[in-house]
C-alpha positions, 0 to 999 in steps of 0.5 A: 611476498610476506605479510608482518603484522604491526602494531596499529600505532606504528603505521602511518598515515601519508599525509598527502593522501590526494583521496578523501575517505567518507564515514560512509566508506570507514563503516562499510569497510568496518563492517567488512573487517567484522564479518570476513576478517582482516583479509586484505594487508595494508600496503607500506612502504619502507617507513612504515607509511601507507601506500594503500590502505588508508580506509582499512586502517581507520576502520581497524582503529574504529574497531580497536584493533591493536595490530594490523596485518601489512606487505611492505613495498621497499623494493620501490623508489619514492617516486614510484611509491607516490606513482602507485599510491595516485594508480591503485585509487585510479584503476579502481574507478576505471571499473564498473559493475556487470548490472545483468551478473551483479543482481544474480550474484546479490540474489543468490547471496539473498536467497541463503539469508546473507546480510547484504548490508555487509557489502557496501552498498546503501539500501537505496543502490540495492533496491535499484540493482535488485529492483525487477525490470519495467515492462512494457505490457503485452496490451495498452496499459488504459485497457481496463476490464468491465467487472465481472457480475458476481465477485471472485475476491471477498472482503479480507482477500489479499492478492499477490501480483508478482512483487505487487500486493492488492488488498480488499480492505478498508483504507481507514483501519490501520490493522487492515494496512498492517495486514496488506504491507506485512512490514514493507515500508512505504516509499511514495504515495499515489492515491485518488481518494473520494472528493466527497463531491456527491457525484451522481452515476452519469446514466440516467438508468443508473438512477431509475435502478436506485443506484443513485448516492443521495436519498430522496430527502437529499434529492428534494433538498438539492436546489438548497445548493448542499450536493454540486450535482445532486440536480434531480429536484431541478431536472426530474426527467434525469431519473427516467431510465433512458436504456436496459444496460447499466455501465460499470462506471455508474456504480456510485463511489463509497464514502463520496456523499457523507456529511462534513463531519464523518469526511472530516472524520475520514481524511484523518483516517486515511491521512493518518494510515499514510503518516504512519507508512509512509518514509520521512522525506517520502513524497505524497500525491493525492488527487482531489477537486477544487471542492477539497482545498479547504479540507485537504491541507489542514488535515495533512498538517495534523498528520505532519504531511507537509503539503509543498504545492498543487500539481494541476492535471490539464486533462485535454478533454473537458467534461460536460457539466450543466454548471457555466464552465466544463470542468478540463482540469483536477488537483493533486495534492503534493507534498512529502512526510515531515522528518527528513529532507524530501525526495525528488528525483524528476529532472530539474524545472517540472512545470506544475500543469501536467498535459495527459489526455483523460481516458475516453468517457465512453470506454470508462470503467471506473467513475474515477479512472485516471490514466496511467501516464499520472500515476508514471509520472509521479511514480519516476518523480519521487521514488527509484526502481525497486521501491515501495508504492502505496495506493489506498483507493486502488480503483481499476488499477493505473497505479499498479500498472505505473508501478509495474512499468517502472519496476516498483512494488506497488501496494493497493487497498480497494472496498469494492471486491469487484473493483479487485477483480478488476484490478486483478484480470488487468494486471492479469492481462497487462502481463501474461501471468497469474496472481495468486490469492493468499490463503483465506484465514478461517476462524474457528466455529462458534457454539450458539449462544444458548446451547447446553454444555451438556450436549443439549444444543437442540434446547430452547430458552423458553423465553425466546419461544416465540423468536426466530431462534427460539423457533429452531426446534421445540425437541428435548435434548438428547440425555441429560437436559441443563434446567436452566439456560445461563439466563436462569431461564428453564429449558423446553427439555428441563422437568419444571416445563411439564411431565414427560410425555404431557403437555399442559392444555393451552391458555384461554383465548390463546391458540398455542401453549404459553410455554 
């Protein structure tokens, strides 16, 4: 079998060809030609006219190649020749991919920087096929933690949970989102902002130990109707502790009892770090109450958040209130990034009421605690295996957890360090592994602001004498002594104050020296 190499303009295409050839499959096979070579001839007949090949030689044309390399086939009969031209397209398809070898074979190619876009497959597929397998948990996946009573994590700490990253961070500053995503783009957004309703901590202990949202100006002013549940003013015996131990989920919520205008100021922070991630086409699903339907779809459209509709959560379980009716359901807000045809992969017809039985009040850990069934839910609806989660009000974690069930990478920002603790001890125990803290960063220490430039750090500006800084030592420096501070003002240690070894006599009517 010999290979001749003809001129590009000599082969030609069969015009019958039954195979039709995408611009998709032109480019990879393009890419293929560029990075490995022309390794596979085209395969004619005895006119010159392709049997198999089709694709190879408009990728050869697309790359301006003037001759091709070919094995000639004159050997066969033109039924044979149209036989096997329908056979080597057929055969091909017969064949599918090991999915237990393949991701081995594509990780191995990963780990020495091989370029897998030259493969062929689309950056969804590979994501798919790469993506780590669900897991079911070794505990109930709504087994949530109690928070420790002193924090592990501090503010600024990022954890590594297996392909998942948690943040304790501030959701409204985009350096912090930068700092937590390093780069990854954002596929899907499940998050459970404050509402902003003013909840009050549901024990009454909570409330005598000063735990409560509002002050007590807000509390006199609640019967005007301004917060839904700050009723203190109509029940005074609600703020009379009732037992010694103080839940976890009484803990009031950050950023849910501001003013109309800093909330305001808020959700477009936080709508805004979301417009910025988040794909075109990439769904969104932010829980809110009833209380945000007027404040919630403006915002999304500053950010070109296109909200589509509401998912209502019928949560089988109501909550008692003091209001008429008891609250048994909550919204969602859904709804995908401007820009590109959105992304949905749930199956067809989805009611928008979502039956799930809400987490028992009495084991909840976090005020907000949803299970994690929601977070699955949309999760599997509008994102595949491997793809990016994000969710920046982490909470007690049912997002991560989602994600972790489903083979997605999920991505948490949470405020509270505690909560990260919480979030981290119940992937901990969710999965049998260990999360890894990432280093902490260290900044370099700062000299006092009037210390001398000449070693005279124990100097004092003696203006400041009398302050708490001024107070830190009333010794010379050592050496040479600066006689001025970079206020101009002498130094406790300079030759205008006194002469060595005298003091001046103290001022009249005064107990210490005015200098």
């Amino acid at each position: 079998m010999n290979i001749e190499t003809l001129p590009i303009d000599a082969v030609k295409e069969y015009d019958r060809n039954p195979r039709t050839i995408s611009d998709a499959a032109i480019d990879a096979v393009a890419k293929s030609i560029e990075a490995f070579g022309f390794k596979i001839p085209i395969l004619v007949d005895a006119d010159n006219i392709i049997i198999a090949g089709h694709t190879r030689l408009r990728a050869a044309r697309k790359l301006g190649l003037k001759d091709v390399p070919t094995i000639r086939a004159d050997d066969l009969t033109p039924d044979q020749v149209k036989a096997l031209r329908i056979a080597d397209n057929k055969v091909a398809s017969l064949t599918s991919w090991d999915m237990e070898l393949l991701p081995i074979e594509l990780a191995d190619l990963k780990g020495v920087d091989f370029d897998l876009a030259l493969l062929g497959f689309s950056a969804e597929d590979l994501a798919a096929i790469m993506a780590p397998a669900g897991n079911e948990g070794l505990v109930d996946p709504d087994d949530v933690p109690a928070p420790p009573d002193a924090a592990t994590t501090v503010p600024g700490d990022i954890w590594v949970l297996g392909s998942h990253r948690l943040m304790c961070g501030d959701s409204s500053k985009p350096e912090d989102l930068d700092r937590l995503l390093d780069g990854q783009p954002i596929h899907l957004v499940n998050t459970d902002p404050p509402y902003n309703v003013k909840v009050e901590p549901r024990s009454n202990n909570a409330i005598a130990a000063g735990l409560s949202s509002f002050t007590a100006t807000q509390r006199k002013d609640a019967s005007a109707g301004d917060q839904q549940s700050a009723d203190l003013h109509r029940y005074p015996e609600k703020s009379k502790p009732t037992h010694k131990k103080l839940r976890a989920k009484d803990r009031p919520l950050a950023n849910d009892f501001v003013s109309d205008q800093e909330f305001d100021r808020l959700l477009a922070a936080w709508f805004g770090n979301i417009a910025r991630v988040l794909i075109p086409g990439g769904g969104f699903y932010i829980w809110g109450g009833y209380a945000n339907c007027a404040n919630y779809p403006p915002v999304l459209k500053a950010m070109e958040l296109y909200f589509s509709q509401a998912v209502i959560w019928i949560k089988e379980h109501p909550v008692l209130t003091r209001k008429d009716f008891m609250g048994n359901h909550e919204w969602c807000f859904y709804g995908w990034k401007e820009g590109a045809a959105h992304r949905f992969f749930g199956p067809n017809n989805v009611p928008d009421t979502w039956s799930i039985k809400k987490v028992n009040p009495q084991s909840m850990v976090h005020l907000t605690e949803k299970p994690v069934e929601l977070a699955r839910r949309a999760i599997e609806y509008s994102s595949r295996p491997g793809e990016n989660v994000l969710d920046l009000f982490g909470g007690s974690g049912s997002t991560l957890i989602g994600a972790e069930m489903t083979g997605r990478r999920a991505y948490l920002m949470e405020l509270d360090p505690l909560y990260c603790d919480v979030i981290v001890h119940r992937w901990e125990k969710f999965t049998g592994r260990k999360a890894e803290r990432l280093p902490r960063r260290v900044w370099p220490k700062r000299k006092p602001r009037h210390a001398s430039r000449l070693g005279a750090r124990r100097d004092v500006c003696l203006t400041r004498r009398g302050s708490a800084a001024g107070r830190r030592s009333l010794r010379p420096s050592r050496g040479r002594s600066a006689r001025r501070c970079p206020r101009g003002h002498a130094r406790s240690g300079s030759r205008r104050s006194s002469a060595p070894g005298r003091r001046r006599p103290p001022a009249r009517g005064r107990s210490t020296p005015r200098w």
